[in-house]
Backbone as XML, in Angstrom:
<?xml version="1.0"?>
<chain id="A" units="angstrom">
  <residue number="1" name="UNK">
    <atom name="N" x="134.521" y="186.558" z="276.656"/>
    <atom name="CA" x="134.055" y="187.077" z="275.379"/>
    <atom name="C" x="134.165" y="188.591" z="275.413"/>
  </residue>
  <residue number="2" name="UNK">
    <atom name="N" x="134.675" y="189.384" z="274.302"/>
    <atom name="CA" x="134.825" y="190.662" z="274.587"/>
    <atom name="C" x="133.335" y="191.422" z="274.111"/>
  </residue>
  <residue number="3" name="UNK">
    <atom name="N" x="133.691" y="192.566" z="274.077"/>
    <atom name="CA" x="132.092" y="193.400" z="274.090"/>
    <atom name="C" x="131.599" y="193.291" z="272.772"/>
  </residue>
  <residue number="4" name="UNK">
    <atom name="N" x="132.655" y="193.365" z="271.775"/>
    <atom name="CA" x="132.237" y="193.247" z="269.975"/>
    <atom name="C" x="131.826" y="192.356" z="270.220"/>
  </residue>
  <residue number="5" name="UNK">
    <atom name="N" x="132.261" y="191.305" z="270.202"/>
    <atom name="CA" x="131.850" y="189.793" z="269.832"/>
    <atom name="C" x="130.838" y="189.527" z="270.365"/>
  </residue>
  <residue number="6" name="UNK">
    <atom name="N" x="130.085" y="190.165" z="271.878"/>
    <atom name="CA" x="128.509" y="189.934" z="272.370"/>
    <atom name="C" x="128.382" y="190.808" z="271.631"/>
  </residue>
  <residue number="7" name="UNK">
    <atom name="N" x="128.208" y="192.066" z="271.058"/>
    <atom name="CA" x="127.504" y="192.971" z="270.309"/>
    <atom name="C" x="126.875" y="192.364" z="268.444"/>
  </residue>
  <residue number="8" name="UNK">
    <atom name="N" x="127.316" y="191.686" z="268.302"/>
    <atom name="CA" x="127.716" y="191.171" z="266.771"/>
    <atom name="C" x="126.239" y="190.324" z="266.472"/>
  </residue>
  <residue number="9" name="UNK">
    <atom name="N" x="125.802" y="189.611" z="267.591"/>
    <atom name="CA" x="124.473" y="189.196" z="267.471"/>
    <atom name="C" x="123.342" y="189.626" z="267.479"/>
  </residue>
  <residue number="10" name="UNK">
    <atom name="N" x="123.126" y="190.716" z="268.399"/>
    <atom name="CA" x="122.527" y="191.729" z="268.960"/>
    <atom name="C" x="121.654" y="192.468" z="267.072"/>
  </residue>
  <residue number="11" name="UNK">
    <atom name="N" x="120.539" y="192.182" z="266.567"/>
    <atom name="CA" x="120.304" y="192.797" z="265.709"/>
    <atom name="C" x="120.100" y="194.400" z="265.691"/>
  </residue>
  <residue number="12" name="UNK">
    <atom name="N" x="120.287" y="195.263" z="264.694"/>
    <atom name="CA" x="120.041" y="196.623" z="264.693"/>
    <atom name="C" x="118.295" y="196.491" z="264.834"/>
  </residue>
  <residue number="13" name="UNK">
    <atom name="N" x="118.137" y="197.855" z="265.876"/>
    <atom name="CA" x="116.288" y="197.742" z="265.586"/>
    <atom name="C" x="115.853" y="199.509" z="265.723"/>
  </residue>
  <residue number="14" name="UNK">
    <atom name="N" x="116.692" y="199.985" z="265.452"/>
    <atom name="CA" x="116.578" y="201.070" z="265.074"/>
    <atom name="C" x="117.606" y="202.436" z="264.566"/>
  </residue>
  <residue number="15" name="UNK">
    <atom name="N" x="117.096" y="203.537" z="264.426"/>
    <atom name="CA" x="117.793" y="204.333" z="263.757"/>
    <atom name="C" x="119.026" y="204.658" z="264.568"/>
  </residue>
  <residue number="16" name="UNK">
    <atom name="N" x="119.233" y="204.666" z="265.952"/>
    <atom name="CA" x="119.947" y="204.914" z="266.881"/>
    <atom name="C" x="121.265" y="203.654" z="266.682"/>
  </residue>
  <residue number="17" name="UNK">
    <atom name="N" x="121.144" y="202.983" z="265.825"/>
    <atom name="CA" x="122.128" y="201.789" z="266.039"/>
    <atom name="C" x="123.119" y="201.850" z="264.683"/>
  </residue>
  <residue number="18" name="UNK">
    <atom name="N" x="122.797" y="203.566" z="264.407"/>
    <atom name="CA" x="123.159" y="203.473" z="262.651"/>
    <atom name="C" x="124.179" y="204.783" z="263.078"/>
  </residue>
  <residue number="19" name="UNK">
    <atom name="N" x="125.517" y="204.607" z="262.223"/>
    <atom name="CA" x="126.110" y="205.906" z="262.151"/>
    <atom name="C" x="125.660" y="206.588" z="260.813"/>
  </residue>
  <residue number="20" name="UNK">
    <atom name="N" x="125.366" y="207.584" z="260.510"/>
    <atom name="CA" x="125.119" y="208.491" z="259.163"/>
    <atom name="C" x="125.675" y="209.643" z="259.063"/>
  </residue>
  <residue number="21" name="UNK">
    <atom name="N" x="126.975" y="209.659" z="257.602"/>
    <atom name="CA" x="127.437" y="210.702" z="257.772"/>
    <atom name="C" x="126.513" y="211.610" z="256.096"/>
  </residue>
  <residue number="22" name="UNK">
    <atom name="N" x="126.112" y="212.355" z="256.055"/>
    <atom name="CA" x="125.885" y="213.139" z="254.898"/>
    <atom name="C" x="126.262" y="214.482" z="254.204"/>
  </residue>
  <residue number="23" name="UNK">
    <atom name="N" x="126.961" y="214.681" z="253.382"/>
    <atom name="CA" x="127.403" y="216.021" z="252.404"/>
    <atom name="C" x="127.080" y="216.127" z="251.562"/>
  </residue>
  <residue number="24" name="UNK">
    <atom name="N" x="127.921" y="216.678" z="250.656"/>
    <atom name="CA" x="127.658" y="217.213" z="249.103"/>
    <atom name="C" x="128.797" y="217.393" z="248.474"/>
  </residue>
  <residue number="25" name="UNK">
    <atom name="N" x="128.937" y="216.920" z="247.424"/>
    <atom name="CA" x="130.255" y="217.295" z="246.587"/>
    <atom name="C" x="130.128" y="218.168" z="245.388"/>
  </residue>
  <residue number="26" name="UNK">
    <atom name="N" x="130.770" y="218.873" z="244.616"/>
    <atom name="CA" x="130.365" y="220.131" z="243.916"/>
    <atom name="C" x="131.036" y="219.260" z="242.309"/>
  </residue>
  <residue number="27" name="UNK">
    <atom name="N" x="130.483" y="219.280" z="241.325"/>
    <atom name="CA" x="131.195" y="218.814" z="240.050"/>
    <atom name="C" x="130.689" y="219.803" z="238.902"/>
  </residue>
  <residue number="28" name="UNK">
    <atom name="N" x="131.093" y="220.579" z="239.010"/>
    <atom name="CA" x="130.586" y="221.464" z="237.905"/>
    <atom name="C" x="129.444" y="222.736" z="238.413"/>
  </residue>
  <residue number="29" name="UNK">
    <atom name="N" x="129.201" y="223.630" z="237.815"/>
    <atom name="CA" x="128.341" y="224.645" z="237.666"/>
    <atom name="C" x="126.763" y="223.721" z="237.806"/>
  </residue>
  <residue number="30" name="UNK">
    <atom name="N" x="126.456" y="223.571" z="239.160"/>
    <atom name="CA" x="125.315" y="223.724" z="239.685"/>
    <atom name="C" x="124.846" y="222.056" z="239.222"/>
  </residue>
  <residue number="31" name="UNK">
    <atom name="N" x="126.259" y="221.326" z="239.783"/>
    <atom name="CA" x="125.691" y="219.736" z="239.541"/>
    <atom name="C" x="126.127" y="219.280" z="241.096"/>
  </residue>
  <residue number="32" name="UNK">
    <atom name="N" x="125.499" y="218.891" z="241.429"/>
    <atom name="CA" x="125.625" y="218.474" z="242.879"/>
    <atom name="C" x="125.363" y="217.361" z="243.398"/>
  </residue>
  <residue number="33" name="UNK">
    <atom name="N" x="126.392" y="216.386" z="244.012"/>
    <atom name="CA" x="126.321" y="215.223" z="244.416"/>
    <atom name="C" x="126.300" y="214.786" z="245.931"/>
  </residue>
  <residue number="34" name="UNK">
    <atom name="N" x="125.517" y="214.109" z="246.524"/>
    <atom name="CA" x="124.631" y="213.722" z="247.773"/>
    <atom name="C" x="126.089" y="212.329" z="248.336"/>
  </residue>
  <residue number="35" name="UNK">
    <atom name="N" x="126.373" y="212.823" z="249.153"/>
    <atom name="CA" x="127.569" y="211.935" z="249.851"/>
    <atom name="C" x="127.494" y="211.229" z="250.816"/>
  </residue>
  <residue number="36" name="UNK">
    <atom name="N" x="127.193" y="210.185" z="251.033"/>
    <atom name="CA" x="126.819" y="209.193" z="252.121"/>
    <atom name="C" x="127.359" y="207.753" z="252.972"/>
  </residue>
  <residue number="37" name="UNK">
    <atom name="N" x="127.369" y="208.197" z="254.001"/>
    <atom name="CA" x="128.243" y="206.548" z="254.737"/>
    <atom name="C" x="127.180" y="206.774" z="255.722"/>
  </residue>
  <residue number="38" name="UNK">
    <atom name="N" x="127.199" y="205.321" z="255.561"/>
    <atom name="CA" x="126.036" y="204.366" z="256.397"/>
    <atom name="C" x="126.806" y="203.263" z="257.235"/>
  </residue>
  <residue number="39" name="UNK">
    <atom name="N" x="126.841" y="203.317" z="258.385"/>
    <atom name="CA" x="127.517" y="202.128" z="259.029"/>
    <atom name="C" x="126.733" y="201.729" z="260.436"/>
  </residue>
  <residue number="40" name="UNK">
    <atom name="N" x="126.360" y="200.142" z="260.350"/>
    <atom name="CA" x="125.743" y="199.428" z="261.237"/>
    <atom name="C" x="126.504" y="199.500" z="262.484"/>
  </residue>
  <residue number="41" name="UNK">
    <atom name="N" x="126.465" y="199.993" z="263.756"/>
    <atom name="CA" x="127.390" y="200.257" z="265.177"/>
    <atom name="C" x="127.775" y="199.144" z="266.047"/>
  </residue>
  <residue number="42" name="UNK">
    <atom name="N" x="126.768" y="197.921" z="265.340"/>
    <atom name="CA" x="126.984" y="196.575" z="266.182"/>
    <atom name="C" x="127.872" y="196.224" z="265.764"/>
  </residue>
  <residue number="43" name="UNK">
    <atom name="N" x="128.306" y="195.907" z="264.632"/>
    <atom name="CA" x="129.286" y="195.219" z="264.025"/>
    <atom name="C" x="130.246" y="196.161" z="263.113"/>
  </residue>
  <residue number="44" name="UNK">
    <atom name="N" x="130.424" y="197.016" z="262.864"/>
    <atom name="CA" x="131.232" y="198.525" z="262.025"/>
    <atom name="C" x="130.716" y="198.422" z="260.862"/>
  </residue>
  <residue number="45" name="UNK">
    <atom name="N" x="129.385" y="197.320" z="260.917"/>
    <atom name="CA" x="129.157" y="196.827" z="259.114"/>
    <atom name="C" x="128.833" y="198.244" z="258.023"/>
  </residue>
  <residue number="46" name="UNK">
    <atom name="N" x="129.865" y="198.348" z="256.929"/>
    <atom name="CA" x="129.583" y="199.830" z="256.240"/>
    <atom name="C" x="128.206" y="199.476" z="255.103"/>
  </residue>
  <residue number="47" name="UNK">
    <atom name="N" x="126.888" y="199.537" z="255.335"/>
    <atom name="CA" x="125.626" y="199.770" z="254.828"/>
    <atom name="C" x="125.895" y="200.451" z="253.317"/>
  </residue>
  <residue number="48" name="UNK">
    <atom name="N" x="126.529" y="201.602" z="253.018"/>
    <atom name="CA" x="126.756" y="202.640" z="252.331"/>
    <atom name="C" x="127.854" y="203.430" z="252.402"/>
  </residue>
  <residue number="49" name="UNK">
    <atom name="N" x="129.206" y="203.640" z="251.849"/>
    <atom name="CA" x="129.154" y="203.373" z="249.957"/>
    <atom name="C" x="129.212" y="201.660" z="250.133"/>
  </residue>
  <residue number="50" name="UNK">
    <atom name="N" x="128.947" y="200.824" z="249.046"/>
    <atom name="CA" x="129.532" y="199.618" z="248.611"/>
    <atom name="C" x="129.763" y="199.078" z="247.184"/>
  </residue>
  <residue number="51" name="UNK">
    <atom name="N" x="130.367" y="198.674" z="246.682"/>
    <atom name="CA" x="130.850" y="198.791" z="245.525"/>
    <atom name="C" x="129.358" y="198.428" z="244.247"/>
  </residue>
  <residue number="52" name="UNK">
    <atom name="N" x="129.512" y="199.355" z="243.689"/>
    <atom name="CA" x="128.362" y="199.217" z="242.936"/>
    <atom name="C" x="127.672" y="200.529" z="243.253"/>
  </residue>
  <residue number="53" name="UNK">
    <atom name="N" x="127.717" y="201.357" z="244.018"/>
    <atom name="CA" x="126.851" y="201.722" z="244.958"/>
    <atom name="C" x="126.416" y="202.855" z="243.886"/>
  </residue>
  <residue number="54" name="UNK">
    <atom name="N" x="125.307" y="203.518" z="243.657"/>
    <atom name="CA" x="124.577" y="204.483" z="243.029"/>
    <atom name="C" x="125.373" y="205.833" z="243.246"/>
  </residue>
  <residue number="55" name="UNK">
    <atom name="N" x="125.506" y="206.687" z="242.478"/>
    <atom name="CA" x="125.682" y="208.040" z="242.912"/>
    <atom name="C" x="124.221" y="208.595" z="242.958"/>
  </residue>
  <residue number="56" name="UNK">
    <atom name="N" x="124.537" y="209.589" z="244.095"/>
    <atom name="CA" x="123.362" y="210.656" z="244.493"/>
    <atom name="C" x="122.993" y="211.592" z="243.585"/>
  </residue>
  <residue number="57" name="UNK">
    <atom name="N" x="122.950" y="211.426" z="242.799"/>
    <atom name="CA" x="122.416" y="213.227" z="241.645"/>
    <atom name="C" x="122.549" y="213.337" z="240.543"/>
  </residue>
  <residue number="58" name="UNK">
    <atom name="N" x="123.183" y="214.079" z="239.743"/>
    <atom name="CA" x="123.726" y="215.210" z="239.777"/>
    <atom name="C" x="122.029" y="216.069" z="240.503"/>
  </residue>
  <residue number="59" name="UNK">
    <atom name="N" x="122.253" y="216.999" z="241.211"/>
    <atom name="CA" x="121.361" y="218.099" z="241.656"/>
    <atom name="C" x="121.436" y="219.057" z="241.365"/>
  </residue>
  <residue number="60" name="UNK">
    <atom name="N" x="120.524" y="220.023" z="241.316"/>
    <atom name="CA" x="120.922" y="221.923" z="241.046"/>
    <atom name="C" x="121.187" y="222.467" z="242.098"/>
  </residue>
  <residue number="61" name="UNK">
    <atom name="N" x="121.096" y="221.693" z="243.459"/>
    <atom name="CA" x="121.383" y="222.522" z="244.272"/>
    <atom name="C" x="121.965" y="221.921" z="245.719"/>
  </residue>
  <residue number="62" name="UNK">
    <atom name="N" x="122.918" y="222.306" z="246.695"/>
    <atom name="CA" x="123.859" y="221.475" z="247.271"/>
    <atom name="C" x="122.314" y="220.975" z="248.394"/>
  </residue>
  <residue number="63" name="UNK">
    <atom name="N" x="121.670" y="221.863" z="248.984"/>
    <atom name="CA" x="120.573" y="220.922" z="249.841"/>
    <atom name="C" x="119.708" y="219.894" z="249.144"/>
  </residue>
  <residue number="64" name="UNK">
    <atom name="N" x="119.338" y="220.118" z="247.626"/>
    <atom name="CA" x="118.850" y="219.318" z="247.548"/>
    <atom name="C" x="119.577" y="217.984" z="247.307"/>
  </residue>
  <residue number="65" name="UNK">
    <atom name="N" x="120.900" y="218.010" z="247.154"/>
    <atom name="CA" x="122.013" y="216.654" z="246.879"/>
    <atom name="C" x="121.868" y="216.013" z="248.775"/>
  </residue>
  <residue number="66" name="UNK">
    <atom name="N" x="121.975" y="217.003" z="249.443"/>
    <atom name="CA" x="121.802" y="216.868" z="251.086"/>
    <atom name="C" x="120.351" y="215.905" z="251.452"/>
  </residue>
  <residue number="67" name="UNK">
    <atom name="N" x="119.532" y="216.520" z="250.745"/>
    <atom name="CA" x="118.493" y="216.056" z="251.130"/>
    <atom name="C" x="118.151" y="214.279" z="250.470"/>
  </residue>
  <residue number="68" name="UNK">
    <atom name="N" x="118.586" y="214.503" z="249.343"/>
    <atom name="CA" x="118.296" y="213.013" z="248.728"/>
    <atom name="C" x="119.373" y="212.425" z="249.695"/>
  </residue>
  <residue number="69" name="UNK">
    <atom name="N" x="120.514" y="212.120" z="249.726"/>
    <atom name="CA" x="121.175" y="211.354" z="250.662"/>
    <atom name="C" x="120.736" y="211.089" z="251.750"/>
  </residue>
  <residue number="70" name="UNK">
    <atom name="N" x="120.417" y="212.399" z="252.664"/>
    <atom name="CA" x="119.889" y="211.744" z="254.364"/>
    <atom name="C" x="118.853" y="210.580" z="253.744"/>
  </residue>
  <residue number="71" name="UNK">
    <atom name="N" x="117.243" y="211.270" z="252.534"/>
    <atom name="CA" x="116.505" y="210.107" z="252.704"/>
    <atom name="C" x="117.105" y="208.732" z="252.151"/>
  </residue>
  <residue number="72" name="UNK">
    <atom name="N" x="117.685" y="208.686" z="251.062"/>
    <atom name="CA" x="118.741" y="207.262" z="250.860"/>
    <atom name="C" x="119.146" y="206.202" z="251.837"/>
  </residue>
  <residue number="73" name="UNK">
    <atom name="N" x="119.872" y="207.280" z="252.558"/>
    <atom name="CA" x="120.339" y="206.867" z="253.841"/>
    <atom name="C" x="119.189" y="205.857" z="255.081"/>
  </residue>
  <residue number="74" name="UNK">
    <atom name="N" x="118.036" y="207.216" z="255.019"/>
    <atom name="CA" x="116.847" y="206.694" z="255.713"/>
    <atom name="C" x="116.224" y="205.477" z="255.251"/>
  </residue>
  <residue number="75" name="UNK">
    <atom name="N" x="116.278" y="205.254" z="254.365"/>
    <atom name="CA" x="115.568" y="204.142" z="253.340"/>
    <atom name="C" x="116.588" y="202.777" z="253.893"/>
  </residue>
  <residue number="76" name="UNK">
    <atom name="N" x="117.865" y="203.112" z="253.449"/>
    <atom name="CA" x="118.933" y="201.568" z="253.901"/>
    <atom name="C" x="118.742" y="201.313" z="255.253"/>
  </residue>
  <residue number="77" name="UNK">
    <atom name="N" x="118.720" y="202.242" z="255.677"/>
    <atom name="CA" x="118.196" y="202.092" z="257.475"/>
    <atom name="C" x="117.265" y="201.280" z="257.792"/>
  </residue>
  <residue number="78" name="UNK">
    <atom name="N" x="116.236" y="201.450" z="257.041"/>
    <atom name="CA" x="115.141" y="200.524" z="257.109"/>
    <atom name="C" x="114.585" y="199.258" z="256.238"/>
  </residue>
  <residue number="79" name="UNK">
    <atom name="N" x="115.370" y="199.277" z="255.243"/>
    <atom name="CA" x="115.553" y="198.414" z="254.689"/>
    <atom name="C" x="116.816" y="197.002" z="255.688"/>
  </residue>
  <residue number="80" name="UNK">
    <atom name="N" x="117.652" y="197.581" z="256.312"/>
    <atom name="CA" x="118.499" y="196.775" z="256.993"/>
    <atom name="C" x="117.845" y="196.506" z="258.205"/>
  </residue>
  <residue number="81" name="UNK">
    <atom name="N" x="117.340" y="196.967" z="258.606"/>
    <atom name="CA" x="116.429" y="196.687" z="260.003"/>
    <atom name="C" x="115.387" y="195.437" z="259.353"/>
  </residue>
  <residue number="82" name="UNK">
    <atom name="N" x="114.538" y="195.424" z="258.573"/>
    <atom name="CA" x="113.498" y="194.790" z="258.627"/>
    <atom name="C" x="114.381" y="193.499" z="257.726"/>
  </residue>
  <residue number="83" name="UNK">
    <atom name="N" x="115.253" y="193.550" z="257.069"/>
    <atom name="CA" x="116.225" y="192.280" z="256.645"/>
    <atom name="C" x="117.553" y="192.964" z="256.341"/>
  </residue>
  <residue number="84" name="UNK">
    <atom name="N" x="118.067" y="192.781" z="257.243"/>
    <atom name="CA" x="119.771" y="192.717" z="258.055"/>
    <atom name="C" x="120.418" y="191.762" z="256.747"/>
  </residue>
  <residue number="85" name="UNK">
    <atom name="N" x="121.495" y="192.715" z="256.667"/>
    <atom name="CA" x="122.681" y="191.752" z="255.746"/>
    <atom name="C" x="123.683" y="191.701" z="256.901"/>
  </residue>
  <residue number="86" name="UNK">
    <atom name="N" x="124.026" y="190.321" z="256.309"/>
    <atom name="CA" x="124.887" y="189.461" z="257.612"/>
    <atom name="C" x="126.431" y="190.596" z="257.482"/>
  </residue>
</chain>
């Protein structure tokens, strides 16, 4: 059995088992959008974007587009931990 395939069962049980990437994208004069990928490390499962997926903002300001994403981010984190999508 290779290492994915034992890894794949193995549930996420914490923040350490999560990749999170976060930015900001610029659309206009002081509209600012919160950029986020979320991916489960056991399985490459991508958490965030997924189709449907919410945009972050518009914001007035690029940290605060930064800031709503990490917590977004933080939220699916824990939302997938306490019930895991297959």
């Amino acid at each position: 059995m290779n290492k994915s395939a034992k890894n794949q069962g193995a549930p996420a049980k914490s923040r350490e088992d999560y990749e999170v990437s976060v930015l900001s994208r610029t659309m206009g004069y002081e509209r600012y959008f919160g950029v986020l990928r979320v991916v489960r490390r056991r399985d490459r499962r991508v958490i965030f974007p997924f189709d449907g997926a919410p945009e972050l903002g518009p914001f007035q300001s690029k940290d605060e587009a930064i800031n709503a994403a990490r917590e977004y981010g933080e939220k699916l984190i824990a939302d997938d931990i306490s019930t895991p999508e297959p």
